[in-house]
Backbone as a ProteinNet text record, in pm:
[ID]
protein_1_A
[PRIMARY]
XXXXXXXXXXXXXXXXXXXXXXXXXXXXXXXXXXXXXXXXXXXXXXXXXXXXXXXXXXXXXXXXXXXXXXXXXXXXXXXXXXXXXXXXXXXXXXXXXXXXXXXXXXXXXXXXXXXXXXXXXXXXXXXXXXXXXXXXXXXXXXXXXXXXXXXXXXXXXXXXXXXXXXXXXXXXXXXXXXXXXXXXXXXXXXXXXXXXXXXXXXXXXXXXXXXXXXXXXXXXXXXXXXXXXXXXXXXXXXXXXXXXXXXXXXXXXXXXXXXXXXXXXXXXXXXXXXXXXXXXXXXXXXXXX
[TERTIARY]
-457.2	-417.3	-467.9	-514.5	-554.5	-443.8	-479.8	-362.9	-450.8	-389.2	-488.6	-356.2	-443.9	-345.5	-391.2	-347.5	-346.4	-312.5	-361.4	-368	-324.6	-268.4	-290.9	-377.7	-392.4	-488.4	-437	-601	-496.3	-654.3	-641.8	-795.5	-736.9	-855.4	-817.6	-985.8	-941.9	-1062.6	-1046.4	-1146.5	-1151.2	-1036	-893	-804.4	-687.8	-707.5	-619.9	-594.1	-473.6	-478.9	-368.7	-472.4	-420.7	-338.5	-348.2	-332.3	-285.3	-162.9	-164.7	-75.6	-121.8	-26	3.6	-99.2	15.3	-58.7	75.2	59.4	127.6	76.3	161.1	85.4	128.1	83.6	149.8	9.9	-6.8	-45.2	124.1	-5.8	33.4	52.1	56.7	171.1	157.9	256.8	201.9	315.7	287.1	336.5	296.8	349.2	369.7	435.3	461.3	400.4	358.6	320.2	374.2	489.3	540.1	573.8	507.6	498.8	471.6	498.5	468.9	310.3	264.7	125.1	80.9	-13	-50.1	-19.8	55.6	130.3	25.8	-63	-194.1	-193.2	-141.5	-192.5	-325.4	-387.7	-519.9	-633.8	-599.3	-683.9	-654.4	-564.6	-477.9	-523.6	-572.8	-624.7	-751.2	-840.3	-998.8	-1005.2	-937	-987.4	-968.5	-868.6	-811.7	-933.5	-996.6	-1129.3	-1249	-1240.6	-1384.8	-1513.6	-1418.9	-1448.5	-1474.8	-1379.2	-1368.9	-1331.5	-1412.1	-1394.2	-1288.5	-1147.5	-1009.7	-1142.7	-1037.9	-1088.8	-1068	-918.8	-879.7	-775.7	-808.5	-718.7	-831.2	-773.8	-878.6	-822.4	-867.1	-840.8	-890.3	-854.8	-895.7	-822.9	-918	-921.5	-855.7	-777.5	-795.9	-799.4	-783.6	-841.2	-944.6	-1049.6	-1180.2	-1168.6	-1259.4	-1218.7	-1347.3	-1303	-1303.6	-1475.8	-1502.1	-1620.8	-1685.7	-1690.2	-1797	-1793.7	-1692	-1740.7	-1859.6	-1839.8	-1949.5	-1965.1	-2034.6	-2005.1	-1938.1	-1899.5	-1759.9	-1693.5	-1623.3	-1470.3	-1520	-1615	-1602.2	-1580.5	-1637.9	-1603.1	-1455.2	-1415.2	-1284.2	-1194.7	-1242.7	-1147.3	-1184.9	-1039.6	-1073.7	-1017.8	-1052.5	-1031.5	-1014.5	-885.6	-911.8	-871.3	-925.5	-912.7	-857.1	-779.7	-709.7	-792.1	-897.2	-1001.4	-1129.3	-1146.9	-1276.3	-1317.2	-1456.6	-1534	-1619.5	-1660	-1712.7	-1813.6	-1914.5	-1936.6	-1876.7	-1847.1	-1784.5	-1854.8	-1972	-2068.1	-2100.5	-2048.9	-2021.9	-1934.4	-1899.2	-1810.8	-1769.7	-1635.6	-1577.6	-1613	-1707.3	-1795.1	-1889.7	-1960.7	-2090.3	-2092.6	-1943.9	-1921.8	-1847.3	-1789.4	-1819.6	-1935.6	-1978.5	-2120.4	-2198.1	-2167.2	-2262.1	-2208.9	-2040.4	-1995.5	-2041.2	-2035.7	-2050.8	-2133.7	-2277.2	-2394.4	-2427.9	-2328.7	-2287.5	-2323.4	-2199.9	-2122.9	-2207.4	-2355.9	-2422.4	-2322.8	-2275.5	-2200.2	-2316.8	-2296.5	-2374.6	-2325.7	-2442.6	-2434.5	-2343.2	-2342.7	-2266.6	-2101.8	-2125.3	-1947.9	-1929.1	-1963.5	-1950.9	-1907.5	-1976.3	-1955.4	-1816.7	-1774.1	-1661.9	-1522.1	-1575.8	-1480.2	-1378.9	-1560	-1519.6	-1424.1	-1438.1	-1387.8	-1201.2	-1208.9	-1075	-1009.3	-1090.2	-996.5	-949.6	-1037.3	-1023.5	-902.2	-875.1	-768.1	-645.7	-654.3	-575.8	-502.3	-568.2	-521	-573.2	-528	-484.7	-618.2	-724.3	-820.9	-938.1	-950.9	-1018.3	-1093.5	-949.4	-1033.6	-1116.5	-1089.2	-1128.7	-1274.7	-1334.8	-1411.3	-1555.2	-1576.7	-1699.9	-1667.2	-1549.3	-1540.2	-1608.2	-1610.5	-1681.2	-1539.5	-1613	-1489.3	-1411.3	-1526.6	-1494.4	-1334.1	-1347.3	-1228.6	-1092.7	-1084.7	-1021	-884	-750.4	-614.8	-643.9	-573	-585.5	-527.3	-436.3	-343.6	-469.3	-545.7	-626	-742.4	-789.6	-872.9	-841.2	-720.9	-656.5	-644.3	-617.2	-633.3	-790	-898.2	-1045.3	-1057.4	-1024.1	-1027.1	-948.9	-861.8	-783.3	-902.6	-938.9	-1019.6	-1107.5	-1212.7	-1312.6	-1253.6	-1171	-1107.2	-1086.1	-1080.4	-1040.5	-1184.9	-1288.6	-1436.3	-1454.6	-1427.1	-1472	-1375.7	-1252.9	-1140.5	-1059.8	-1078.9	-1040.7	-925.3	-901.9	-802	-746.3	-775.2	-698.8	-747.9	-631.2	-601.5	-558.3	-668.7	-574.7	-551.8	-478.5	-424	-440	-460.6	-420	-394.9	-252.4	-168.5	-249.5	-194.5	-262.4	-181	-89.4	-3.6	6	-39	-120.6	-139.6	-11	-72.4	-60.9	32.9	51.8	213.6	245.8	338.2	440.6	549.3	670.9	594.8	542	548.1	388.8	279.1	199.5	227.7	321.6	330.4	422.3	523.1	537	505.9	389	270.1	167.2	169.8	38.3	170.1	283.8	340.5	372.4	330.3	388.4	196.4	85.3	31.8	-18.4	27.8	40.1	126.5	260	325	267.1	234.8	144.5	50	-33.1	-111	-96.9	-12.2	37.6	126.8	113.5	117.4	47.7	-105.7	-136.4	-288.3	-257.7	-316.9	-226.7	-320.5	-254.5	-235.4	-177	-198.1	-91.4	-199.3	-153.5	-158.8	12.6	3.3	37.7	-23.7	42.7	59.9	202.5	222.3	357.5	370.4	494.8	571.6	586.5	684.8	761.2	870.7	977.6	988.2	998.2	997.2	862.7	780	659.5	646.1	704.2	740.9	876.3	962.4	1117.1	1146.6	1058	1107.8	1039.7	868.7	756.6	728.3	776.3	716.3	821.9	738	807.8	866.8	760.8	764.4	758.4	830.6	805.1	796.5	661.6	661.5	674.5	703.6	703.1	668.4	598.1	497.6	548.1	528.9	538.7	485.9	414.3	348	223.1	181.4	32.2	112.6	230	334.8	378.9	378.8	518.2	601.3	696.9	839.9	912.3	921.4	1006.8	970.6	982.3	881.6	995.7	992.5	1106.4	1135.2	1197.5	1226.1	1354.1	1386.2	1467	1568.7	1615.3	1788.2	1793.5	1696.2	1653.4	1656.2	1589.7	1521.6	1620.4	1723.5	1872.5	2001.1	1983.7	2060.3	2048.6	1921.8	1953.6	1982.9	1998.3	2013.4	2151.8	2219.5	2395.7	2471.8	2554.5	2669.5	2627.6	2501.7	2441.3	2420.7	2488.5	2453.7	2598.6	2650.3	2752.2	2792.7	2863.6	2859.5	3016.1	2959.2	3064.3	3048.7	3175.9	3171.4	3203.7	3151.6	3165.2	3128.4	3182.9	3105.1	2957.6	2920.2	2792.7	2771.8	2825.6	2846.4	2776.9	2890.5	2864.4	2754.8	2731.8	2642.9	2455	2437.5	2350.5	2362.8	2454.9	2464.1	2477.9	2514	2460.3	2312.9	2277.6	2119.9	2025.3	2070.1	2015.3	2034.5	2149.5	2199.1	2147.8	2166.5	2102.8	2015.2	1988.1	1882.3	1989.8	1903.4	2024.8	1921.4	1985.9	1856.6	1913.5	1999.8	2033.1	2123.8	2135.9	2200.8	2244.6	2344.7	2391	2507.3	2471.6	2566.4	2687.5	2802.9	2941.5	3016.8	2976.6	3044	3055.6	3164.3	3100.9	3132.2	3103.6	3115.9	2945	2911.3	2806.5	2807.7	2763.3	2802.6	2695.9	2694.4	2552.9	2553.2	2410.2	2452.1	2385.8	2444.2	2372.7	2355	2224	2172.4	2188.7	2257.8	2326.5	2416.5	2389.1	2400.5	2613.3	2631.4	2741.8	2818.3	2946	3020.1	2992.3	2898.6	2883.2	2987.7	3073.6	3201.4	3313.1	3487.6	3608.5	3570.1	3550.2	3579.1	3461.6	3372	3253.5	3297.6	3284.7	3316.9	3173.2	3168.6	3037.7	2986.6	2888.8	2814	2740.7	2698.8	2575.4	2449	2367.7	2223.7	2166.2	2026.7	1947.1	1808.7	1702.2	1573.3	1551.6	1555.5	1482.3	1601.6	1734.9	1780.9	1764.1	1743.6	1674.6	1544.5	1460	1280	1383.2	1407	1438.9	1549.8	1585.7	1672.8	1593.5	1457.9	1356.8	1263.4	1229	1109.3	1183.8	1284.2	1312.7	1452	1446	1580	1570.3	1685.1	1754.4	1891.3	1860.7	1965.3	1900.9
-1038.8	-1014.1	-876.4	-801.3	-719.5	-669.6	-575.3	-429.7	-382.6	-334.8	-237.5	-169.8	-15.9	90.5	146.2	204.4	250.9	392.6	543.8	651.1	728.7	720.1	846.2	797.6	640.8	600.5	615.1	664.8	635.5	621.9	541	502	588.2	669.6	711.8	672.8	621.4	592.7	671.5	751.2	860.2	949.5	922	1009.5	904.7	788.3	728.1	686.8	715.7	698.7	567.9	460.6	337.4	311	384	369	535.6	566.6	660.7	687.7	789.4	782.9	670	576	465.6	465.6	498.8	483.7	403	300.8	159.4	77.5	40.6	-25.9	-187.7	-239.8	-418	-470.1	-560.2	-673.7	-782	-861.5	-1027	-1060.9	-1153.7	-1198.1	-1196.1	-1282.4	-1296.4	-1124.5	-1120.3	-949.9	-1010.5	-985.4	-1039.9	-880.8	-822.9	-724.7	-762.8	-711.9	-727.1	-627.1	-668.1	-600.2	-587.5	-585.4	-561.8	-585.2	-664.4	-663.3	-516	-410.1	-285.6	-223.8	-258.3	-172.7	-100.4	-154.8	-106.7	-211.1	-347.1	-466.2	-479	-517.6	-549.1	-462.7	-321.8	-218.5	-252.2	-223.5	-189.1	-306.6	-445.2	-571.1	-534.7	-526.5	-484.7	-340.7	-271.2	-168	-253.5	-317.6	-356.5	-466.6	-517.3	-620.3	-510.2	-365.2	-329.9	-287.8	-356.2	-398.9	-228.1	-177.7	-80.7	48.7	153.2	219.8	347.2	358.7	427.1	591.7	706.1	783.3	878.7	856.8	954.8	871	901	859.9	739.9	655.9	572.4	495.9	341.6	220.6	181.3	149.4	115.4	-31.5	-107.1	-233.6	-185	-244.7	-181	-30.7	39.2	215.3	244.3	136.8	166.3	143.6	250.7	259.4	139.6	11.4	-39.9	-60.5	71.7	65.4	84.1	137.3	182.8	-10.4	-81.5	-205.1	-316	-275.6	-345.3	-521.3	-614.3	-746.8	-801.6	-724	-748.8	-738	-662.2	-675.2	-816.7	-818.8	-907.8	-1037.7	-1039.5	-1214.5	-1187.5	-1129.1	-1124.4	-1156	-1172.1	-1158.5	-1241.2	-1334.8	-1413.1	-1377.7	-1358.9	-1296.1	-1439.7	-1401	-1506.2	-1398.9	-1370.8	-1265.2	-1373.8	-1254	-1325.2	-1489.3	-1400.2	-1491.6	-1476	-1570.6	-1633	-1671.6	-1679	-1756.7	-1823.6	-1962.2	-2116.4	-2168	-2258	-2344.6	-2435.9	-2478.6	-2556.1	-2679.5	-2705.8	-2837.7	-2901.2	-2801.9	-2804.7	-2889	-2993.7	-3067.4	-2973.9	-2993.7	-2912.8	-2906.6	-3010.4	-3006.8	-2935.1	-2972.9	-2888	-2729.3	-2712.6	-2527.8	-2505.3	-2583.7	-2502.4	-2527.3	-2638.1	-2557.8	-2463.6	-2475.9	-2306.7	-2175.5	-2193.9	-2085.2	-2053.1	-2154	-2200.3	-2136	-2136.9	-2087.1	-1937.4	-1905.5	-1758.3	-1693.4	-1750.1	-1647.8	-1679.1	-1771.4	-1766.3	-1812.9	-1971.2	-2023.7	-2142.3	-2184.8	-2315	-2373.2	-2511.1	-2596.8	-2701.1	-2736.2	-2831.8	-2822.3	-2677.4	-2573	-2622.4	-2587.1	-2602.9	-2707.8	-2792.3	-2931.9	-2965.2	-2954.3	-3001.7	-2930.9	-2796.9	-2699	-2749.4	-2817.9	-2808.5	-2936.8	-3013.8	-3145.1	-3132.3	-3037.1	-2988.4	-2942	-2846.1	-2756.9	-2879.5	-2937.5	-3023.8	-3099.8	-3137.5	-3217.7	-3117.7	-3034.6	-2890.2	-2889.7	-2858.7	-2837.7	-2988.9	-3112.2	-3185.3	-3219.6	-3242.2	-3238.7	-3353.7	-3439.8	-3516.4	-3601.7	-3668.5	-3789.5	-3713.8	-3571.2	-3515.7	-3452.8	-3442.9	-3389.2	-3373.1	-3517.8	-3522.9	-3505.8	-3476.5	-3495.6	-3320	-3287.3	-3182.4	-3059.5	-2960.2	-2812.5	-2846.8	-2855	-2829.8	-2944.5	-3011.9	-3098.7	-3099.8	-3006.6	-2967	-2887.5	-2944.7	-2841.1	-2694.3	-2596.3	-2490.3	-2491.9	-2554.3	-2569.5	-2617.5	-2743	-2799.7	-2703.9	-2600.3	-2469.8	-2342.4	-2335.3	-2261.7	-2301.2	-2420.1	-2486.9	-2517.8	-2526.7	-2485.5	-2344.4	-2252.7	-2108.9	-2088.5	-2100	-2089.9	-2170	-2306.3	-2357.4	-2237	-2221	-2115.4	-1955.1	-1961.4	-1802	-1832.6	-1974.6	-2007.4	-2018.7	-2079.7	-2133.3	-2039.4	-1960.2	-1860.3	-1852.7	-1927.6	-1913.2	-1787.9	-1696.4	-1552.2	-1551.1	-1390.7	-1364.5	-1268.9	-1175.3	-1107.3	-1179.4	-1280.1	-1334.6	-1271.3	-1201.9	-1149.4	-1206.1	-1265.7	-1355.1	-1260.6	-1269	-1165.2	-1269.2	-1271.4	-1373.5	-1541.1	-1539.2	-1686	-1827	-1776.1	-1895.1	-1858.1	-1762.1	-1749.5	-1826.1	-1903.1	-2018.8	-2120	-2144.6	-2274.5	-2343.6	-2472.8	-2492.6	-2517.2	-2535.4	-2550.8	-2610.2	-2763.6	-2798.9	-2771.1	-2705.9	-2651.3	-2520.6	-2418.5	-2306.2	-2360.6	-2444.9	-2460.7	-2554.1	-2644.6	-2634.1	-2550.9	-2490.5	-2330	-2255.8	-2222.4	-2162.1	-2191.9	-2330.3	-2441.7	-2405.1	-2449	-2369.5	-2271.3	-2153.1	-2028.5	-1981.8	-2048.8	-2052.9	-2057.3	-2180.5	-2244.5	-2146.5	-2100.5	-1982.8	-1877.8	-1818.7	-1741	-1713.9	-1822.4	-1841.2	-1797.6	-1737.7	-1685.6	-1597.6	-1539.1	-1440.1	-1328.3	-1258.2	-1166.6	-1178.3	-1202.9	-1272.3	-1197.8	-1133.7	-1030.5	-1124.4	-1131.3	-1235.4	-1108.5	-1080.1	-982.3	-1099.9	-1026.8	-1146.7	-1084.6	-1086.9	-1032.4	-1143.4	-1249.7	-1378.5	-1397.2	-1352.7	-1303.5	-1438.3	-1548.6	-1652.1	-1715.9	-1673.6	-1666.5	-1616.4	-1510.6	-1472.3	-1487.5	-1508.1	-1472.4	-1574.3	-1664	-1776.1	-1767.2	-1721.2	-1768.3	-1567.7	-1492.9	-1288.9	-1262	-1218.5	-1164	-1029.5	-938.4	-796.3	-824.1	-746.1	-722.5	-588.4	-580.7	-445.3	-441.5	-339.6	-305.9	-198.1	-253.3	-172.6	-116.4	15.3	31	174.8	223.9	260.2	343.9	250.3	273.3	314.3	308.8	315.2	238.9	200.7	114.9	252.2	135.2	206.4	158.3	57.1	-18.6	-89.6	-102	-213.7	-243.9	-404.8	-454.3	-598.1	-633.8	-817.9	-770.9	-882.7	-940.2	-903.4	-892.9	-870	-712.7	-641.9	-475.1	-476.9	-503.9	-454.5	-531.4	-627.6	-677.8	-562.6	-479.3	-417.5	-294.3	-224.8	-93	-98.3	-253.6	-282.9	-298.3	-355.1	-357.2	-294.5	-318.8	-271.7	-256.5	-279.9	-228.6	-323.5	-493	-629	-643.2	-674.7	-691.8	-801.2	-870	-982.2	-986.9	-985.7	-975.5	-1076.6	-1115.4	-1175.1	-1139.5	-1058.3	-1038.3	-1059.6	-1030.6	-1038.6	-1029.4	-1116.6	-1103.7	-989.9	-895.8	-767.5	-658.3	-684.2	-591.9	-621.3	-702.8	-775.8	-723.5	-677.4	-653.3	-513.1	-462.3	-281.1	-261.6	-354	-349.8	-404.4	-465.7	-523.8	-295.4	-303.1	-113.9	-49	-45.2	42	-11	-113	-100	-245.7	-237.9	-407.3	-525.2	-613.2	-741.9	-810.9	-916.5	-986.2	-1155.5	-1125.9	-1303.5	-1310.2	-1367.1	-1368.1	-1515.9	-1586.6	-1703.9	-1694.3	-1718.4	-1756.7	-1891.4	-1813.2	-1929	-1911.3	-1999.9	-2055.7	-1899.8	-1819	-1693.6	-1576.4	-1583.7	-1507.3	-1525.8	-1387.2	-1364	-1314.2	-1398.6	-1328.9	-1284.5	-1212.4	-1063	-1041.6	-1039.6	-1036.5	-883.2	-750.8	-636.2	-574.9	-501.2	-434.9	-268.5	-204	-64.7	-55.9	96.7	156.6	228	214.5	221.9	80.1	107.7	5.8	14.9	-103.7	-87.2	-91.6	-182.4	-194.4	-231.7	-183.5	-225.2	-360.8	-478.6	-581.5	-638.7	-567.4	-577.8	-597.5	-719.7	-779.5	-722.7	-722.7	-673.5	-823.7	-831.1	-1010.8	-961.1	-1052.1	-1074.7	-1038.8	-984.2	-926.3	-1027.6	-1072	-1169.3	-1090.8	-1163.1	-1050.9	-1029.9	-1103.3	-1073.1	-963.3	-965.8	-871.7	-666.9	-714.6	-625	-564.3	-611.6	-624.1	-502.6	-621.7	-521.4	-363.5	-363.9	-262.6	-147	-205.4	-85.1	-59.2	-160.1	-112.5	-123.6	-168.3	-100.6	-33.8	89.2	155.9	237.9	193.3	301	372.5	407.5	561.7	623.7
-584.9	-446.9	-401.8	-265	-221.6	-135.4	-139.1	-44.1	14.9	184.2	253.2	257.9	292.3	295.8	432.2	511.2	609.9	622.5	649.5	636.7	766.7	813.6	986.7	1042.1	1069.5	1139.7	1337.6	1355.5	1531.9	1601.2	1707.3	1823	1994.5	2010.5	2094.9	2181.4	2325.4	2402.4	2542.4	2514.9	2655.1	2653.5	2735.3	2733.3	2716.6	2682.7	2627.9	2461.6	2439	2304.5	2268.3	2189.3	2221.8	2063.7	1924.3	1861	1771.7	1686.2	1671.6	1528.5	1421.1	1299.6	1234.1	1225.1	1155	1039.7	878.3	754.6	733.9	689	599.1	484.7	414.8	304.4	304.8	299.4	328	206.8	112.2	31	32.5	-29.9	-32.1	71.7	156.8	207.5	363.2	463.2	580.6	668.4	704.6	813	975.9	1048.1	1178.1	1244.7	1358.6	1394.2	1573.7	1596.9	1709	1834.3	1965.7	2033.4	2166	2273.6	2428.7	2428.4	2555.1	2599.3	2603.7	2552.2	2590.5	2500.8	2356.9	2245.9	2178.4	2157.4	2060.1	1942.1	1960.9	1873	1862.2	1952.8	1947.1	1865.1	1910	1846.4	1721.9	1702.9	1556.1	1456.2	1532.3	1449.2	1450.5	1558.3	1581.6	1423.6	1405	1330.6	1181	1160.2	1062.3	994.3	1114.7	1107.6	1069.9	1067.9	1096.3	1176.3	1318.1	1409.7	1498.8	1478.4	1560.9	1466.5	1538.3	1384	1438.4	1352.9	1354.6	1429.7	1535.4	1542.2	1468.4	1369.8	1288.6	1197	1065.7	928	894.6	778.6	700.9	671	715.3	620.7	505.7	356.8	247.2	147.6	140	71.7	-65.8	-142.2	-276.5	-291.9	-259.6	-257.2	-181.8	-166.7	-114.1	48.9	132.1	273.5	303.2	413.2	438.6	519.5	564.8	649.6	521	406.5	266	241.9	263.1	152.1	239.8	370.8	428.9	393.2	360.1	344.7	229.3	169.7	90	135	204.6	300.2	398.9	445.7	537.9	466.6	371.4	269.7	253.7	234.9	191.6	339.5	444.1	571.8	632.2	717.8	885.9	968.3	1056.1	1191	1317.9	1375.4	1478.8	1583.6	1706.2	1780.7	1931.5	2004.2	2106.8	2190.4	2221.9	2311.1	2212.5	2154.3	2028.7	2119.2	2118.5	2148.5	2170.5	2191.5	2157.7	2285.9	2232	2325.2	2384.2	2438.6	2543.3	2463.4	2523	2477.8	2334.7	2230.7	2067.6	2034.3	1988	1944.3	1833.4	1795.1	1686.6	1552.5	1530.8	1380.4	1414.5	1495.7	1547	1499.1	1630	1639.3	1502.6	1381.9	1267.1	1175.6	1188.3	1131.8	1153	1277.8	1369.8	1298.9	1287.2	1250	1076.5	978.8	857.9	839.3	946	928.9	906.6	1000.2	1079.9	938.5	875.2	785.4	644.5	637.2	531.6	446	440.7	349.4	308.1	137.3	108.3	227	231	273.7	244.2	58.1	81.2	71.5	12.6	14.4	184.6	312.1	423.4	435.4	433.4	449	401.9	295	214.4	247	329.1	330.5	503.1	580.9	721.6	744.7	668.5	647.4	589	531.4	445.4	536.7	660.4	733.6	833.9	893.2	988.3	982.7	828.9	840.2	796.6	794.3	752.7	924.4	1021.9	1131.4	1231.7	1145.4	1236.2	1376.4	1316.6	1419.5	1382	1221	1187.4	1279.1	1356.6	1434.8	1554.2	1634.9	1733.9	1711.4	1582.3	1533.8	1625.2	1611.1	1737.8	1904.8	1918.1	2053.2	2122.8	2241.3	2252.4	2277.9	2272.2	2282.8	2436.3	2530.3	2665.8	2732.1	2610.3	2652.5	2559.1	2498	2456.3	2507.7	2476.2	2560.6	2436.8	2535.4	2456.9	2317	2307	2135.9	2031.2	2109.4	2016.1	1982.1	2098.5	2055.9	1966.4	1980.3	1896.1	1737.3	1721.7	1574.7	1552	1648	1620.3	1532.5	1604.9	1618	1467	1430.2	1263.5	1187.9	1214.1	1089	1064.9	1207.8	1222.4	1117.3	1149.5	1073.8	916.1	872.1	721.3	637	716.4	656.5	526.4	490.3	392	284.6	329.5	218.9	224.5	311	295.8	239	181.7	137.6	203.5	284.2	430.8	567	629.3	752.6	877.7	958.9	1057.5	1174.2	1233.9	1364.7	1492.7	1558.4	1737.8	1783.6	1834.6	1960.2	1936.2	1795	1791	1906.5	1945.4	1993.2	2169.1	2196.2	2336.1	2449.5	2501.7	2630.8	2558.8	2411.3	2375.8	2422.9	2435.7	2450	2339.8	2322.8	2249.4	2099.8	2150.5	2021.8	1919	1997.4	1984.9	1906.2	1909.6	1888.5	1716.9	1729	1608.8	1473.3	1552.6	1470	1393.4	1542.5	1431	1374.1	1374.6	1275.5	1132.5	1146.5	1000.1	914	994.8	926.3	911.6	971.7	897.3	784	794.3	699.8	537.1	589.9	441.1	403.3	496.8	489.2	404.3	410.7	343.1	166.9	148.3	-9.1	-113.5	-80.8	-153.7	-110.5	-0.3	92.1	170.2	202.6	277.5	438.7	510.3	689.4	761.5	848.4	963.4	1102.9	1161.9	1292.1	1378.7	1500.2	1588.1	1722.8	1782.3	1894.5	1953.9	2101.6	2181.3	2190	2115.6	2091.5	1973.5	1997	1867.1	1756.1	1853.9	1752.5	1684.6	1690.7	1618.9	1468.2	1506.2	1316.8	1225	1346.4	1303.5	1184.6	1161.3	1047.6	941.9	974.5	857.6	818.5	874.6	841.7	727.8	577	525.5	525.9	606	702.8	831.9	863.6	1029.7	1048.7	1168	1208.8	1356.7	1431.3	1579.6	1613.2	1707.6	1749.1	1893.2	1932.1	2075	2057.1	2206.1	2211.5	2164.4	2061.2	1924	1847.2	1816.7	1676.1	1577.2	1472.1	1396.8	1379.3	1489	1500.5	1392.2	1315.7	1205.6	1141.4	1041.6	930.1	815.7	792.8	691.7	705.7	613.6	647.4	744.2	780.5	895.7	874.1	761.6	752.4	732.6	737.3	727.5	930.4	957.8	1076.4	1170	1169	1208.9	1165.3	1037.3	1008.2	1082.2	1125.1	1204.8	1317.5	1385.2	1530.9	1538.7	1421.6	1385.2	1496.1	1514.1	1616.1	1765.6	1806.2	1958.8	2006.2	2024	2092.5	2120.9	2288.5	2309	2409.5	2418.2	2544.1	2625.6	2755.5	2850.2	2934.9	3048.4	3162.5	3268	3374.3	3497.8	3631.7	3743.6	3833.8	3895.4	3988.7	4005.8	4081.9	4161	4189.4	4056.5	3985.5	3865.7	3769.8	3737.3	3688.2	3698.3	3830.1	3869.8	3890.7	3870.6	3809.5	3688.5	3599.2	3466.1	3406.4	3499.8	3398.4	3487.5	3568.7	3596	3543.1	3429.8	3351.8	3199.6	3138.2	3023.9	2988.8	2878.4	2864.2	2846.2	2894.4	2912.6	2818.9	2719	2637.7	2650.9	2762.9	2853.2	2886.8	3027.6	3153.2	3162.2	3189.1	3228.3	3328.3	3460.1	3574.9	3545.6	3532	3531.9	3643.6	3744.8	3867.7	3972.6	3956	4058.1	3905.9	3794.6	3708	3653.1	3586.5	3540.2	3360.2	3248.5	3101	3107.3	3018.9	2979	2829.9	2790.1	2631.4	2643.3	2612.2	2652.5	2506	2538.1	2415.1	2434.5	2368.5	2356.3	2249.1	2228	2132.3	2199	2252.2	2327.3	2386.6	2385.2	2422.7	2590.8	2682.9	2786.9	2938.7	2851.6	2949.2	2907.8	2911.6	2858.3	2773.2	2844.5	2795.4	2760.8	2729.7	2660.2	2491.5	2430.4	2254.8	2149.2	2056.3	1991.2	1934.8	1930.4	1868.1	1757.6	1670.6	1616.2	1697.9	1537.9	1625.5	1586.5	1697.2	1641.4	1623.7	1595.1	1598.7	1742	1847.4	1964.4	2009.3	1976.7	2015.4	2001.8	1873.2	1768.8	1791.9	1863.8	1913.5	2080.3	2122.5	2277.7	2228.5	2132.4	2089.6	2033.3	1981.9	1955.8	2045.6	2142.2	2278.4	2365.5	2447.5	2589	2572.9	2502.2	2520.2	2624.7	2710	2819.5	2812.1	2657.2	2626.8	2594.3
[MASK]
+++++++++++++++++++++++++++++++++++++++++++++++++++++++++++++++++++++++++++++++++++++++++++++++++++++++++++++++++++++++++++++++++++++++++++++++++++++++++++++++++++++++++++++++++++++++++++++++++++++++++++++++++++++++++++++++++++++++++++++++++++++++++++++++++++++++++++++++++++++++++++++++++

């Protein structure tokens, strides 16, 4: 199994700095990387690919920094990036052989491999049909085979579930799941239930930070005591979602319940609940204490 280590890495473009300080150490297992549109996910995957080179601190494979291993790191990695992209006019065998090609794989390894993935993500009979007619879920499970062709052993995801619907999204989580049995797979995504079942780490991200990193019952435990639920007026109601984060609102007849996230008891008859992760996620990026 492989470890990347991560050093004081941070990307700064022009006078924005999109990525900053982040030391962490990555090995076997699924990682969830969670975070607001604008957090510094994307960078933070683009560098992690190679792709983009950190402006300060160092990524390293094994010990070795990542830009020195050159097409060894890259055999070792799949990348599926937010918006991949395909011919339209490629039928889905086509565009992985194209890709197959890309990446200088045998021929008949390809062949055997593209056939494996295909039925891996549920796409056998669609094979010849062309990209352009494709719903986005079914491009998205293109886009994973495309990221597997090599067998990699570091998986990195960006917002794989992106514009999918319900039962789309927990499909690609079943196989990522599987995924992760005996690789390393980085999912970044601002959809709490995306990782909350299949991440053996979770990290959060807000603004080019990991603010917290840990399994679920770690990163539920520092949120402990700050989830509270009340029922009041619709008056009041709407002077409390101004005052602190609400993480769900349900109207009962002329009463309003509030499940509020604070670190303070927000009102008399405010009860304390169970934390869930999404409660936990809004308890580390939108605090208004």
């Amino acid at each position: 199994m492989h470890e990347l280590e991560l050093t004081e890495v941070g990307k700064t473009f022009k006078n924005k700095t999109a990525v900053q300080d982040i030391s962490i150490c990555l090995g076997h297992g699924i990682y969830g990387l969670l975070g607001e549109n604008g957090a510094g996910k994307t960078t933070l995957m683009r560098m992690l690919c190679g792709i983009l080179k950190p402006t300060q601190g160092t990524i390293r494979c094994d010990g070795i920094p990542i830009m020195q291993m050159g097409g060894e790191y890259r055999r070792l990695l799949g990348y599926l990036p937010q918006d991949f992209g395909y011919y339209g006019d490629f039928s889905a065998l086509r565009f992985l052989n194209y890709m197959a090609a890309l990446k200088a794989l045998p021929e008949e390894y390809a062949r055997n491999r593209i056939d494996e993935l295909l039925e891996l993500v549920d796409l056998t009979k669609e094979k010849k049909n062309k990209l352009k007619t494709f719903s986005g879920g079914m491009l998205r499970r293109v886009g994973i085979a495309q990221a597997l062709l090599n067998d990699p052993e570091i998986l990195v995801l960006d917002e794989p579930t992106a514009g999918l619907d319900p039962g789309e999204r927990v499909r690609f989580r079943n196989i990522i799941s599987s995924l992760g049995k005996n690789r390393l797979v980085i999912l970044s995504t601002h959809i709490v239930s995306d990782v909350e079942y299949i991440a053996d780490k979770i990290m959060i991200m807000k603004e080019g930070q990991i603010m917290h990193i840990g399994d679920e019952s770690q990163i539920l435990k520092e949120a402990e005591g700050c989830v509270w639920k009340c029922t009041v007026p619709e008056s009041q109601a709407d002077e409390l979602s101004r005052q602190y984060v609400i993480s769900n609102l349900r109207n009962q007849a002329d009463q309003v319940e509030l499940r509020i996230v604070s670190k303070e008891k927000p009102i008399e008859n405010a009860q304390p609940v169970e934390v869930t992760l999404e409660d936990a996620y809004l308890f580390f990026t939108k605090k208004k204490y």
